[in-house]
N, C-alpha and C positions, 0 to 999 in steps of 0.2 A: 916854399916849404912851410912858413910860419901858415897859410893861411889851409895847406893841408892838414897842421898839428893842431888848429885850433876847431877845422870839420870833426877830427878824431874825437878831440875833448870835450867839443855839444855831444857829439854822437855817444859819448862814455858815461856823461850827464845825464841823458836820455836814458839810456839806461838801467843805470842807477836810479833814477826816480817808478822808471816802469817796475823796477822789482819791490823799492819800498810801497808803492800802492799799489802795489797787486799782493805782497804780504798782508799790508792793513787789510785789504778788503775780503781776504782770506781771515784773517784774525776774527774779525766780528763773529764767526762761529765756532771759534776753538781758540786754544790757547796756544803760545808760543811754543810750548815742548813738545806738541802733536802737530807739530806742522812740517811739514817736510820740505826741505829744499830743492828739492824734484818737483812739487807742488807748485812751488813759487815761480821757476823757472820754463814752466809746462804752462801757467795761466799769462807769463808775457812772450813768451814764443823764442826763446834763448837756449842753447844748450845748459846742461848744467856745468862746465867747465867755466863758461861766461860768468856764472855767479861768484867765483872766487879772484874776479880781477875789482872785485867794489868789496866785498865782506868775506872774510873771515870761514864763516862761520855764518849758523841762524842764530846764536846769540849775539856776534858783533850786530847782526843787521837789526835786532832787535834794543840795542845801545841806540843805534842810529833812528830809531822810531822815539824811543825815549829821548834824546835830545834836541829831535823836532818837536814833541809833545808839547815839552817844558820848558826848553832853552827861551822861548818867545814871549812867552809869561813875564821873563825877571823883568826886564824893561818896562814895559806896560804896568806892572802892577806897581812897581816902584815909583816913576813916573806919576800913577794916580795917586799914591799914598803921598807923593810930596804937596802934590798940587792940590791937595784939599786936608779940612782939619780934622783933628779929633771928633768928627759928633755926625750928624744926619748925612752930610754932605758926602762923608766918606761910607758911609755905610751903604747908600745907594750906591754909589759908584763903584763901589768892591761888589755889591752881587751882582750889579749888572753887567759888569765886568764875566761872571763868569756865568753868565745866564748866553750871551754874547757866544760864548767861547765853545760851550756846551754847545749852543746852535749849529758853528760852523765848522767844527770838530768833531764830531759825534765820536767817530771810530776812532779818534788817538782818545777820546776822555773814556770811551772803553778798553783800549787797549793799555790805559794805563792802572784802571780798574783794578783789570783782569791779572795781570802781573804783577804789582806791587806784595803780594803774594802767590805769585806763581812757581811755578818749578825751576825757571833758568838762574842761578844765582848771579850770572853776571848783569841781568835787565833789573831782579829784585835789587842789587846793588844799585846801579846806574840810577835809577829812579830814585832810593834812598839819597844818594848824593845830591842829586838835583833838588831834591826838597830840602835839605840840609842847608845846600846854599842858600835858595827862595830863603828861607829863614833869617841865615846869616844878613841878607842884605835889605831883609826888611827890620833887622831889629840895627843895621846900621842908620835906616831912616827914622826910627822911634827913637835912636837915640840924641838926634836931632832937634826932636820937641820937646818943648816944654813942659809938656806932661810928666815927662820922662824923668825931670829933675830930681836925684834923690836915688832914682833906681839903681842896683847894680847890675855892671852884665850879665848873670846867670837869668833874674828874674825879666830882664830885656827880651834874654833868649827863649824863655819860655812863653812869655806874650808873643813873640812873634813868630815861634811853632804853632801856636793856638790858632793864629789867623790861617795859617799854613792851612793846617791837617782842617781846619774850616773849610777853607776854598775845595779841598781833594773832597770833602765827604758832603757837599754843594751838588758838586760835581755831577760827582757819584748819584744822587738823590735826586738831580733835574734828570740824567740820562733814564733813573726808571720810572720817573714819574708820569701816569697817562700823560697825553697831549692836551686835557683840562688840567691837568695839575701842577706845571709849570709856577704860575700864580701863586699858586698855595706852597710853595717850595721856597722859593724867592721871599716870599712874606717871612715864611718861617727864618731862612736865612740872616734876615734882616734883624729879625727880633735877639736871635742868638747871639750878635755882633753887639748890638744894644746892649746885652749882657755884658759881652766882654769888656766895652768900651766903659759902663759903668764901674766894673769892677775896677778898672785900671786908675780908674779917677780915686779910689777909695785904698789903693794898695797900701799903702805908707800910712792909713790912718792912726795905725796899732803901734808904728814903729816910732 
């Protein structure tokens, strides 16, 4: 019996994964709200009834794309922000981090592009919240250094929306930049984090 419930449960998995990559790979040319779930269930070869034993809905299943997008990000970028300092060290690391990510990602850093102002309010949500968090737990990690010393939470939290809404519009900017341009994206990158990281050193000068 266990080993018939657990064939069911690959077999359900499978599933579930063939309709989120066959949404994605539908998404690259249209947006979440022109997509049909007939569409979706028609490019993996399932009834449409089969679609409503994993999602909802095509906004729950578009939640479920946003939290594969993002969800894998906090770790890693947290992770790199502890393991290096305030200055070059991290600033490499944080773009190449999403020079990386862009590469192996392409259609979730479009598809989260494309939505983040798109028409479903519950993926425009889900994506706000996920960046929200990103946020939260990177400015739990700035509040950790010594740089930090002196700041209040609010200005914490705004430093580490900065970095945020940095990495999204990275992103965004390696996914349309020719395939010479990459280089020139990343450099820029770099320099803007320079900024920020200068500014942060000089915050409290006036106070």
């Amino acid at each position: 019996m266990s080993h018939t419930l657990g064939v069911r449960q690959a077999q359900k998995q499978k599933t579930r994964r063939a309709l989120l990559d066959a949404a994605l790979q539908l998404l690259e040319e249209q947006s979440l709200s022109s997509l049909g779930l007939r569409e979706v269930t028609r490019a993996v070869g399932v009834a449409p009834t089969a679609f409503y034993r994993h999602f909802r809905d095509m906004a729950d299943l578009g939640v479920a794309l946003v939290e594969e997008a993002l969800g894998s990000l906090h770790t890693t970028l947290v992770a790199l922000l502890a393991a290096t300092g305030d200055g070059e060290e991290r600033i490499a690391a944080a773009v190449e981090l999403i020079v990386a990510y862009v590469r192996t990602h392409p259609a979730h850093v479009r598809f989260i592009a494309r939505e983040q102002h798109g028409g479903v309010q519950a993926v425009r949500s889900a994506i706000g919240d996920q960046l929200t968090l990103f946020a939260q737990e990177v400015k739990d990690q700035f509040a950790r250094e010594p740089e930090s010393a002196g700041w209040d939470e609010d200005d914490l939290l705004m430093l580490a929306r900065m970095y945020v809404d940095h990495m999204v519009m990275t992103a965004s900017a390696l996914l349309e930049a020719a395939p010479d341009g990459e280089d020139r994206v990343a450099a820029s990158a770099r320099r803007q984090l320079r900024l920020v990281t200068l500014g942060r050193h000089h915050w409290l000068d006036e106070r």
